[in-house]
PDB file with one MODEL, atoms N, CA, C and O in Angstrom:
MODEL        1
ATOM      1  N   UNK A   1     -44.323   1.602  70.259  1.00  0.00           N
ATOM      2  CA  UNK A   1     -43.330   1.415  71.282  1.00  0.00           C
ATOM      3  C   UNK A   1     -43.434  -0.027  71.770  1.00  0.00           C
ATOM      4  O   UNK A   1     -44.529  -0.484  72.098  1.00  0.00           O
ATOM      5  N   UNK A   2     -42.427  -0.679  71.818  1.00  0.00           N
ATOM      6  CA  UNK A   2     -42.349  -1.804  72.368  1.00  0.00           C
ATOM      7  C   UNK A   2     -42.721  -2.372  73.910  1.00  0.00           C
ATOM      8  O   UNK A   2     -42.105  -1.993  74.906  1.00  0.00           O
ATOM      9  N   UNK A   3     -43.964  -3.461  73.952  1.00  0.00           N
ATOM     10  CA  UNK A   3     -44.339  -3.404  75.274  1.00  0.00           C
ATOM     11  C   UNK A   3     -43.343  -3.909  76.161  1.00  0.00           C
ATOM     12  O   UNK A   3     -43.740  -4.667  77.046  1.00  0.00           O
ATOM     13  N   UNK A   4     -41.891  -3.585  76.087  1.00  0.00           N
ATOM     14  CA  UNK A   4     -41.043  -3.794  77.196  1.00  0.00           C
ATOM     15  C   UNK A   4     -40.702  -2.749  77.616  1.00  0.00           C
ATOM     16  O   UNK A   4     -40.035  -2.714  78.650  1.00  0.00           O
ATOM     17  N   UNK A   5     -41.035  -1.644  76.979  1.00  0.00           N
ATOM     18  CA  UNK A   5     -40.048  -0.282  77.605  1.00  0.00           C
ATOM     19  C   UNK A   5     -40.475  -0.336  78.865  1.00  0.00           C
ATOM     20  O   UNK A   5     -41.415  -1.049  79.216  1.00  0.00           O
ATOM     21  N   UNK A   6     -39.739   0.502  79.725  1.00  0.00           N
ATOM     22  CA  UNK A   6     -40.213   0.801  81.441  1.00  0.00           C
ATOM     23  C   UNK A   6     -41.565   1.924  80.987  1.00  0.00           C
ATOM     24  O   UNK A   6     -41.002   2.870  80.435  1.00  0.00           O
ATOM     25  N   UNK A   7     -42.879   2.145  81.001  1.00  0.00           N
ATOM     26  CA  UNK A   7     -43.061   3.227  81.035  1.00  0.00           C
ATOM     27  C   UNK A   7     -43.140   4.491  81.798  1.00  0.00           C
ATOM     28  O   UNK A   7     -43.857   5.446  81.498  1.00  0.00           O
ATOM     29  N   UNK A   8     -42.023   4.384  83.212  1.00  0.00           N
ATOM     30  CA  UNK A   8     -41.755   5.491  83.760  1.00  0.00           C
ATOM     31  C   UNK A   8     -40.648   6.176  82.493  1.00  0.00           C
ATOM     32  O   UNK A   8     -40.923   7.127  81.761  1.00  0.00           O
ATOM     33  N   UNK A   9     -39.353   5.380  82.504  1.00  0.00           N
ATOM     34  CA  UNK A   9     -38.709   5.622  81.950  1.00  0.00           C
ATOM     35  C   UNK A   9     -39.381   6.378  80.580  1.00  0.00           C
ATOM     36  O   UNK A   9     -39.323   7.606  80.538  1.00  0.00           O
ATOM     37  N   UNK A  10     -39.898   5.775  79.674  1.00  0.00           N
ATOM     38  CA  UNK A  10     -40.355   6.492  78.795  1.00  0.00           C
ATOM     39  C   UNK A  10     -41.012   7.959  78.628  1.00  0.00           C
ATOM     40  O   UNK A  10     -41.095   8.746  77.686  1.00  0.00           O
ATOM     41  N   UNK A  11     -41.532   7.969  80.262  1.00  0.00           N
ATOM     42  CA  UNK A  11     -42.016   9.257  80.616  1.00  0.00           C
ATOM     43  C   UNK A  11     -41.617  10.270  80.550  1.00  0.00           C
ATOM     44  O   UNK A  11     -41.932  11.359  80.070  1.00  0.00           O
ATOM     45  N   UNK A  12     -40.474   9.620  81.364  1.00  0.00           N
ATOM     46  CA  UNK A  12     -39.234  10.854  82.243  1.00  0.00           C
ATOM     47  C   UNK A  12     -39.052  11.250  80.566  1.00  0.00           C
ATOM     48  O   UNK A  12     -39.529  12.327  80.211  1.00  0.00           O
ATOM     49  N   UNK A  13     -38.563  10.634  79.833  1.00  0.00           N
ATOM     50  CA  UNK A  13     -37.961  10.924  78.264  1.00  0.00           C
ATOM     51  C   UNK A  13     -38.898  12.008  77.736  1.00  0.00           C
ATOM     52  O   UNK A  13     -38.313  12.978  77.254  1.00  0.00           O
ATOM     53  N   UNK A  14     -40.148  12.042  77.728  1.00  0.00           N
ATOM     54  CA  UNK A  14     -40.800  12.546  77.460  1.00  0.00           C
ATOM     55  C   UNK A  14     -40.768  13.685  77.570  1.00  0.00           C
ATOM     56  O   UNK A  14     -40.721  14.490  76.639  1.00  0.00           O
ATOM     57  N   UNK A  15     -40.794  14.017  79.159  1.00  0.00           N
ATOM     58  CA  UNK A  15     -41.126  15.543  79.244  1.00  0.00           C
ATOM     59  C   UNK A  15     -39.704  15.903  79.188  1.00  0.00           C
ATOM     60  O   UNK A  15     -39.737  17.081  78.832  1.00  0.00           O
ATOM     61  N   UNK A  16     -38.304  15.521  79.355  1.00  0.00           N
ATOM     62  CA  UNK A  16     -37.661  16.106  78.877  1.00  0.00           C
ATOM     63  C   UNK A  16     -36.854  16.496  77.699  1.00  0.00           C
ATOM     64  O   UNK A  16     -35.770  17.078  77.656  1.00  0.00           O
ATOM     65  N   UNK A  17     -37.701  16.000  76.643  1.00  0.00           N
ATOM     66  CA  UNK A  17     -37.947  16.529  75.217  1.00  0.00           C
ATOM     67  C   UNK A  17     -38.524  17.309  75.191  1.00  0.00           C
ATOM     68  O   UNK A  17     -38.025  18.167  74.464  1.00  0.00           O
ATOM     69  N   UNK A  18     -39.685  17.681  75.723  1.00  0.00           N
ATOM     70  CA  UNK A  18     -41.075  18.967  75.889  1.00  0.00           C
ATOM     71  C   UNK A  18     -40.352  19.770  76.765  1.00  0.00           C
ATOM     72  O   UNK A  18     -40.316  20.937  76.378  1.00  0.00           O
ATOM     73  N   UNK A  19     -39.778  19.565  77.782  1.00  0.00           N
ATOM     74  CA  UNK A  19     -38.740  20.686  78.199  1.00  0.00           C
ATOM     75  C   UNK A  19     -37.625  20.907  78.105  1.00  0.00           C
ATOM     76  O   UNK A  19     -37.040  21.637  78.906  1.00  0.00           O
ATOM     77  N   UNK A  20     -36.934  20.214  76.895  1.00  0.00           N
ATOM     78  CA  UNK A  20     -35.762  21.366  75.663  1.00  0.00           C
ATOM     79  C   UNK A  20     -36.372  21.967  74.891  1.00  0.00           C
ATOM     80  O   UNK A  20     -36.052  23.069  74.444  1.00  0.00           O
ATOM     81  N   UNK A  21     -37.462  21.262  74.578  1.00  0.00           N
ATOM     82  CA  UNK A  21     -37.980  21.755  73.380  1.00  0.00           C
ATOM     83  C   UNK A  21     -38.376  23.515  73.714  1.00  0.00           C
ATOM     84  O   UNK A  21     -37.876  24.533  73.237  1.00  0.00           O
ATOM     85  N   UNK A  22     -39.453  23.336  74.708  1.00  0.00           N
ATOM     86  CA  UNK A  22     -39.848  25.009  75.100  1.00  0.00           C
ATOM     87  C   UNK A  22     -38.450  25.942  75.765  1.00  0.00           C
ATOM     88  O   UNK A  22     -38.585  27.148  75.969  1.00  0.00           O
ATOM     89  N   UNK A  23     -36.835  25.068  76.129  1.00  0.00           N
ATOM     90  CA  UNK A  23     -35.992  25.825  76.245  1.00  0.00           C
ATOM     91  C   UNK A  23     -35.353  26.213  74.906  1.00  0.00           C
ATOM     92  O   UNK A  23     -34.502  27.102  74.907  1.00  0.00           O
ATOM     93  N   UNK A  24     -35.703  25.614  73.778  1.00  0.00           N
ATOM     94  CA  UNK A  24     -34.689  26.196  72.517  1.00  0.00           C
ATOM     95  C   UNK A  24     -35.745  27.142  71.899  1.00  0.00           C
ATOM     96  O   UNK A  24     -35.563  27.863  70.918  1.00  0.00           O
ATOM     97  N   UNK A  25     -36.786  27.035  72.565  1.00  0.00           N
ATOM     98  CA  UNK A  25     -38.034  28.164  71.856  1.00  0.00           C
ATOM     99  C   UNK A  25     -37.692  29.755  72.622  1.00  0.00           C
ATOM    100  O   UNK A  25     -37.815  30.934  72.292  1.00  0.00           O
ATOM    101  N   UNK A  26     -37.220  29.028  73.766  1.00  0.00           N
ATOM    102  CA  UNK A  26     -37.402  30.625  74.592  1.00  0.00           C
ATOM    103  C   UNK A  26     -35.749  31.410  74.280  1.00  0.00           C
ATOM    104  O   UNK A  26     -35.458  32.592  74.466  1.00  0.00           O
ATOM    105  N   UNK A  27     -34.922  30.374  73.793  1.00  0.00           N
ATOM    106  CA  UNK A  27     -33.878  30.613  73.787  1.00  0.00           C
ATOM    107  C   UNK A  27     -33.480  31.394  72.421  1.00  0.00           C
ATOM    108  O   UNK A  27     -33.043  32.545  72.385  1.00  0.00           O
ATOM    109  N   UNK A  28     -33.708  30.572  71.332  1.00  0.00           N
ATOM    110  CA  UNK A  28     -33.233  30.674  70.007  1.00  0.00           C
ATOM    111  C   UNK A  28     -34.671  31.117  69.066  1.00  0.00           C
ATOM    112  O   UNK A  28     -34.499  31.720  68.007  1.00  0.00           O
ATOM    113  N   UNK A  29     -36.092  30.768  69.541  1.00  0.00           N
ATOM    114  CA  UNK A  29     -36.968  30.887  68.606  1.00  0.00           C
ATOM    115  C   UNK A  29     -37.471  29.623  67.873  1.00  0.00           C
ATOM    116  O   UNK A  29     -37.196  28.435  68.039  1.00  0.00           O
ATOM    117  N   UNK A  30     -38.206  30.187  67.103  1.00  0.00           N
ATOM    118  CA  UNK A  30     -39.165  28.371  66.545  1.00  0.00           C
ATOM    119  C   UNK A  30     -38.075  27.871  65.608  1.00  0.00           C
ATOM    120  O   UNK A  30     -37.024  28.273  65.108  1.00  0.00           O
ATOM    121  N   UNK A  31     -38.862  26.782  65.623  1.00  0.00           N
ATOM    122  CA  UNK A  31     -38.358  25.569  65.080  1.00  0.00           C
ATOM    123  C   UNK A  31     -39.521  24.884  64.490  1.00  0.00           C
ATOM    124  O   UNK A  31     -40.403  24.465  65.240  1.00  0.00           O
ATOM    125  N   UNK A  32     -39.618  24.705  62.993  1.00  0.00           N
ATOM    126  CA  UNK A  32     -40.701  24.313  62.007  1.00  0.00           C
ATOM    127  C   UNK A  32     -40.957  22.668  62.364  1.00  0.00           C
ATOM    128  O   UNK A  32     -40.144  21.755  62.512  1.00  0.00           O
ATOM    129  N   UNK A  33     -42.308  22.688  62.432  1.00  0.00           N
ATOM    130  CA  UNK A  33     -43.322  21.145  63.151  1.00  0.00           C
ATOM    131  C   UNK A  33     -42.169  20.055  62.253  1.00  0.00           C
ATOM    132  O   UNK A  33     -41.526  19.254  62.932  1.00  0.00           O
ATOM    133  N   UNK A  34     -42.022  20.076  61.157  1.00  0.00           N
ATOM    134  CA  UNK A  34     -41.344  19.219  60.299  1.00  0.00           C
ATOM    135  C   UNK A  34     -40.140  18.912  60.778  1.00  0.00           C
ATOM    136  O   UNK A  34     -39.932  17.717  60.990  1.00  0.00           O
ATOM    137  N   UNK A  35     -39.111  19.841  61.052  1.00  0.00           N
ATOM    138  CA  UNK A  35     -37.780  19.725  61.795  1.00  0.00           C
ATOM    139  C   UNK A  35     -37.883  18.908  63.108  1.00  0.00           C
ATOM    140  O   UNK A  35     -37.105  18.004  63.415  1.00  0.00           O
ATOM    141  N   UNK A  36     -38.989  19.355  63.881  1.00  0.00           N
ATOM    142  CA  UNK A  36     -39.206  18.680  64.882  1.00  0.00           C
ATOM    143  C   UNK A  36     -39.527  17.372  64.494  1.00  0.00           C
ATOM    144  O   UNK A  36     -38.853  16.514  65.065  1.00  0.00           O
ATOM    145  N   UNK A  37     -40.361  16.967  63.689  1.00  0.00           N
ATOM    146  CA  UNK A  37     -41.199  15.391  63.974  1.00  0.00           C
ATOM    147  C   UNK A  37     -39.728  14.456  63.271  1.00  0.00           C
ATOM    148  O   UNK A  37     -39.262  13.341  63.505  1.00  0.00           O
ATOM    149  N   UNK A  38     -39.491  15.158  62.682  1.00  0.00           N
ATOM    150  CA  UNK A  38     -37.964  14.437  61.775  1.00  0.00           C
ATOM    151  C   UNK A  38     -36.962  14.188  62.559  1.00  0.00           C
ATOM    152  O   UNK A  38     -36.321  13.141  62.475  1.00  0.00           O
ATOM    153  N   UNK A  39     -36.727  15.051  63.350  1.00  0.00           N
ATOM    154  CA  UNK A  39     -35.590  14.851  64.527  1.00  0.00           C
ATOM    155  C   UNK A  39     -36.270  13.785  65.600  1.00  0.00           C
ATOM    156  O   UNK A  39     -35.589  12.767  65.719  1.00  0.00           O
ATOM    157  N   UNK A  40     -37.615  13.815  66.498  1.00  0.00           N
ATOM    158  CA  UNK A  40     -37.710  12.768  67.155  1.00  0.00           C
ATOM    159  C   UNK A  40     -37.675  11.396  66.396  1.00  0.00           C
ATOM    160  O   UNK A  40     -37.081  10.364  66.704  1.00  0.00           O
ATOM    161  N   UNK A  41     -38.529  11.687  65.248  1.00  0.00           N
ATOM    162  CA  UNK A  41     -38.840   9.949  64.380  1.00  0.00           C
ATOM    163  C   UNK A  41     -37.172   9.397  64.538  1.00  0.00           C
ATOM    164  O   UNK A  41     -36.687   8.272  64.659  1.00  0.00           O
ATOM    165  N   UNK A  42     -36.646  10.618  64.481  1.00  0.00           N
ATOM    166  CA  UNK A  42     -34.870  10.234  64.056  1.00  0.00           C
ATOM    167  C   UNK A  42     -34.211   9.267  65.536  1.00  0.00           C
ATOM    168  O   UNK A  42     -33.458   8.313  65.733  1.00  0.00           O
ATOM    169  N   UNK A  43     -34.796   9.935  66.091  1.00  0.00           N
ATOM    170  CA  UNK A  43     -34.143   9.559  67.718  1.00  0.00           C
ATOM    171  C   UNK A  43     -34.646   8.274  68.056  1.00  0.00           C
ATOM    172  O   UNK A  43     -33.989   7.308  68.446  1.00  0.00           O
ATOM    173  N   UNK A  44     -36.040   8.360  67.844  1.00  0.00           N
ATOM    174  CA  UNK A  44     -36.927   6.901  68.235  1.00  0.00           C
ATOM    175  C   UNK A  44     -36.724   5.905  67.331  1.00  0.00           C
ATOM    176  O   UNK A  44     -37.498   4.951  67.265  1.00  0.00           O
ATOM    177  N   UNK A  45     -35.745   6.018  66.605  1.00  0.00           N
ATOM    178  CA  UNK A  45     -35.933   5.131  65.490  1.00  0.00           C
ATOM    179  C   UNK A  45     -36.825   4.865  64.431  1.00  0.00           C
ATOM    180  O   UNK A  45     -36.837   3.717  63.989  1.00  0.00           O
ATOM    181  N   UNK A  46     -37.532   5.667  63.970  1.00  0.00           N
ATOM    182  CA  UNK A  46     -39.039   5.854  63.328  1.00  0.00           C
ATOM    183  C   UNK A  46     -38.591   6.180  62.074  1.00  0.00           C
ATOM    184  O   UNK A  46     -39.326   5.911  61.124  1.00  0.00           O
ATOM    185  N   UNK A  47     -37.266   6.838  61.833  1.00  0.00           N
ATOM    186  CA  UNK A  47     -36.806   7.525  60.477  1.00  0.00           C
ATOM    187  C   UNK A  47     -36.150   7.135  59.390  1.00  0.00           C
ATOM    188  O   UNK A  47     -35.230   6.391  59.728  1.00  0.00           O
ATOM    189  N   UNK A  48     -36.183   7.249  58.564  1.00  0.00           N
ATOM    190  CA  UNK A  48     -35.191   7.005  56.989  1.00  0.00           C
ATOM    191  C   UNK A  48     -34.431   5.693  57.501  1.00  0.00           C
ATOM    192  O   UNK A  48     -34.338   4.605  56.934  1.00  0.00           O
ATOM    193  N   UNK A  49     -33.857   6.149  58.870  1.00  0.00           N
ATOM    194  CA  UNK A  49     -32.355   5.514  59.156  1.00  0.00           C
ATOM    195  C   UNK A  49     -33.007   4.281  60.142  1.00  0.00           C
ATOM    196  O   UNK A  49     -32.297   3.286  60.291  1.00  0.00           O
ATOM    197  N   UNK A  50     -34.705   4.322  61.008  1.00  0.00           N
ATOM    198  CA  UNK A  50     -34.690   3.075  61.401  1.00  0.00           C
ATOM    199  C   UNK A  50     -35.789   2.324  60.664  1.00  0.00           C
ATOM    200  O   UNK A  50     -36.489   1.639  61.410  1.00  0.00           O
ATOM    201  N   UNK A  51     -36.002   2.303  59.789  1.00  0.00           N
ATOM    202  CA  UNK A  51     -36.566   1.645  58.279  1.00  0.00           C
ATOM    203  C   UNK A  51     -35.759   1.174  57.919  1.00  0.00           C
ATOM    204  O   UNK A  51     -36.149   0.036  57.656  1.00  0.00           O
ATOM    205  N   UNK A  52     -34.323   1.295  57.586  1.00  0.00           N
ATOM    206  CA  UNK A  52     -33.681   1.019  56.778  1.00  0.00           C
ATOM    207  C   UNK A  52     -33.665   1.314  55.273  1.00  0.00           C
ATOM    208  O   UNK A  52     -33.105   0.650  54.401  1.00  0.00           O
ATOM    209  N   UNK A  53     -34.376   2.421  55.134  1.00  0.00           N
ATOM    210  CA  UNK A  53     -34.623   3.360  53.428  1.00  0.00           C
ATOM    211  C   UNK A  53     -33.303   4.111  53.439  1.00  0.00           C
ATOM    212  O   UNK A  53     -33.617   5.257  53.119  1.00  0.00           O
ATOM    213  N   UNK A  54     -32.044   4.072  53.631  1.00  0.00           N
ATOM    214  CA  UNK A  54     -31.220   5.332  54.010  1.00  0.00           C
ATOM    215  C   UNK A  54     -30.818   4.666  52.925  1.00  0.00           C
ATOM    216  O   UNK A  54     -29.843   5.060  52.285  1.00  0.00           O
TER     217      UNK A  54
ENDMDL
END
């Protein structure tokens, strides 16, 4: 993470990823570790698409 982010801001982000996350668990059921780490890398830019491998 880049040492400019706010790290409140980054915080707040945080837990409210950890709290959709335990609302689509209670809601819909699991969701495989892989789906998950693929979808944040995706969001944070970490993925296929912020590499630039796409």
């Amino acid at each position: 993470m880049s040492a400019s982010v706010d790290a409140d801001v980054a915080a707040r982000a945080m837990i409210a990823l950890v709290q959709g996350f335990a609302a689509q668990m209670a809601l819909f059921g699991g969701v495989s570790e892989g789906t998950l780490a693929e979808g944040v890398r995706a969001l944070m830019g970490m993925g296929a698409a912020g590499r630039g491998d796409v």
